[in-house]
C-alpha positions in Angstrom: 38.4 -16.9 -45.1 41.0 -17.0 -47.2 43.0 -13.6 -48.1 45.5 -13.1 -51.2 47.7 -10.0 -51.4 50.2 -10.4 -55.0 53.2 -7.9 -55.6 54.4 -8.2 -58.9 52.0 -11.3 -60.2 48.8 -11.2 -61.7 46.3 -11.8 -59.7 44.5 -14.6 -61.9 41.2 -16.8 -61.0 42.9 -19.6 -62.2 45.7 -18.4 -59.6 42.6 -17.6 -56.8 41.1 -21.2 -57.2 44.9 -23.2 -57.0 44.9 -21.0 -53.6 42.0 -22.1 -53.0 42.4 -25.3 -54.0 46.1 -26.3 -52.1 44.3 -24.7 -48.9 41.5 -27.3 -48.4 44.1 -29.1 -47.2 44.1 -27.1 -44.0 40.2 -27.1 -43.6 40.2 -29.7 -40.7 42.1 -27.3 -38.8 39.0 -24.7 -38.8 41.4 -22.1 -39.1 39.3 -18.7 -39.5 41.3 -16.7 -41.6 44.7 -17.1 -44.1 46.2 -14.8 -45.5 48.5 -15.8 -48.4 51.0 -13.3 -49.9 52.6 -14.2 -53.2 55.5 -11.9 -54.2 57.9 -12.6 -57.5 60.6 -10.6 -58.6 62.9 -11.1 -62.1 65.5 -13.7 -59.6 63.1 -15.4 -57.0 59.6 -15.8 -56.0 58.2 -16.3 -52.7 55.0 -17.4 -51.2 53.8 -16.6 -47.3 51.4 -18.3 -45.2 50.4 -16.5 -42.3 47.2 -17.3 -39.5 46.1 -17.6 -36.2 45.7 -21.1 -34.5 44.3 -21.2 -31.0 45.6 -17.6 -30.2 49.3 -18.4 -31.6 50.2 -16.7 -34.8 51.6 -19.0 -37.3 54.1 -17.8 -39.8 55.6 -20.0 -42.8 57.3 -18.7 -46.5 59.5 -20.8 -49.0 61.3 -19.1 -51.5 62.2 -20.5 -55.3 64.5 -19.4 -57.6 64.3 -19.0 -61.1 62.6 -21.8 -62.5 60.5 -22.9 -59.5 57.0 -21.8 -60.3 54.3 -20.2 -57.7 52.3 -23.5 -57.9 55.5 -25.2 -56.5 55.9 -23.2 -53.7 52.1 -23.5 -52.2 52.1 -26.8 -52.1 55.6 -26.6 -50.0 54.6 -23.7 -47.9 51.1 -25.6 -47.1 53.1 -29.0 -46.2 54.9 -26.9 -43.7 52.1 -24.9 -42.1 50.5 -28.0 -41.9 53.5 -29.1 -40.0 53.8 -26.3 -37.2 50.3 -26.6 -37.0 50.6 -30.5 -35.9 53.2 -29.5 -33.4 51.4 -26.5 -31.9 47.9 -28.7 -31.6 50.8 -31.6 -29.8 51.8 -29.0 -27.9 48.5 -27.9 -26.6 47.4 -31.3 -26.4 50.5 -32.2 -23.8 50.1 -29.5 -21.8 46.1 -30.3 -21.5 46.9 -33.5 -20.6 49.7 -33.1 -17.9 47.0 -30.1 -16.7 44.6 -33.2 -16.1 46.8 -35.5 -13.9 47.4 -32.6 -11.9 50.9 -31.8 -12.7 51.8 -28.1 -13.1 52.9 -27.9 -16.8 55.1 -25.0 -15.9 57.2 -27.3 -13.9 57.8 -29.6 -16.8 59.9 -27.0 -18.9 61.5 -24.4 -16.9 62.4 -21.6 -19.4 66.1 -20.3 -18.0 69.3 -18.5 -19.9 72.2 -21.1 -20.7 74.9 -19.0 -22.2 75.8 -15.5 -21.3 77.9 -13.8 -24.0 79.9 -10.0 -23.1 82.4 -8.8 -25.5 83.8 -5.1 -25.9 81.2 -2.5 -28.0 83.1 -0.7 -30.8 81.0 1.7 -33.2 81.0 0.2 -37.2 79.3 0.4 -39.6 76.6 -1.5 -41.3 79.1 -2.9 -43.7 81.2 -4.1 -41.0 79.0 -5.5 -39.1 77.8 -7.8 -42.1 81.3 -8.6 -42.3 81.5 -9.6 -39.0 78.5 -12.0 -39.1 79.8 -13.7 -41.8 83.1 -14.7 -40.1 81.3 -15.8 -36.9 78.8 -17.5 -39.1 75.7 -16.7 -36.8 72.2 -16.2 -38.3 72.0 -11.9 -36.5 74.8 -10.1 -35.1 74.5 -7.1 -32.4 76.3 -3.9 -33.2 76.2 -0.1 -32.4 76.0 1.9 -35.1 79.0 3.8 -35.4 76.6 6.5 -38.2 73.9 6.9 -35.4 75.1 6.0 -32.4 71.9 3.0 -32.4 72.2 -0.1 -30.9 71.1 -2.3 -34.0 70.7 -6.2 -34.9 72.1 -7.0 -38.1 70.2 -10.3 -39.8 70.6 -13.0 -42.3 67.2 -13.4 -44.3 66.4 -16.6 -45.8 66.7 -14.9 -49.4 70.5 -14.6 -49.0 70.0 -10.9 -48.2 70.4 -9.4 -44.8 68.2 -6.7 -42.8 68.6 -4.7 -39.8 66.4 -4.0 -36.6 66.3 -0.6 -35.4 64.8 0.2 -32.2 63.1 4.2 -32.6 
């Protein structure tokens, strides 16, 4: 099943059968439900994949500037779903198989930390704290709000923009 949500773009059958269309590529995955969201705005357009495979939820969405039509973008953002797909069925696959000969597949890859990181808390502001994500050139950066008193995680989003997390 195949769900389309559009903000800001017209909701076409033409647009409803290219969907449709790009997404047959996926079939042989019998993947039960997709739900595409296709979002444009006057500077960029984007296009979001999202379903589940095998209980994992997968998540893909290419953005395109001006000039870079909606068409475009599917056929990228369906290339790389197919991708994560092919590496979470490998995935599954290896860790049936090493399940087989007996070998505990837990023992194979032994989540632990690597890196501890402690530096000194100081209060800023939101500004700031973009500031200071920029010069240490990391993708989020972990702050206290100096306005709420919050611990918050500052983020670089894929559409040059940045958001925050904000636990309640």
């Amino acid at each position: 099943m195949i769900n389309i949500l559009t903000r800001n773009v017209e909701k076409t059958a033409a647009l409803e059968n290219v969907v449709k269309d790009r997404l047959e590529k996926l079939d042989k995955y019998n993947l039960d439900r997709i739900n595409v969201t296709i979002k444009a705005s006057s500077k960029m357009q984007s296009v979001e994949l999202t379903t589940n495979y095998n209980g994992k939820l997968l998540r893909v969405e290419e953005y395109g500037k001006h000039g870079v039509t909606v068409y475009q973008l599917l056929g990228d953002v369906v290339r790389t779903l197919e991708k994560k797909i092919i590496k979470e069925k490998s995935r599954i696959d290896k860790t049936q198989s090493i399940k087989t000969m007996g070998i505990d597949a837990e023992a194979e890859h032994v989540m632990e930390v690597i890196r501890v990181k402690e530096y000194e808390r100081k209060p800023m502001t939101v500004e700031e704290a973009m500031i200071q994500l920029e010069e240490l050139g990391h993708p989020f950066f972990l702050y206290e709000n100096g306005d709420t008193g919050k611990v918050e995680v500052l983020y670089k989003r894929n559409d040059d923009g940045y958001g925050v997390i904000r636990l309640k």
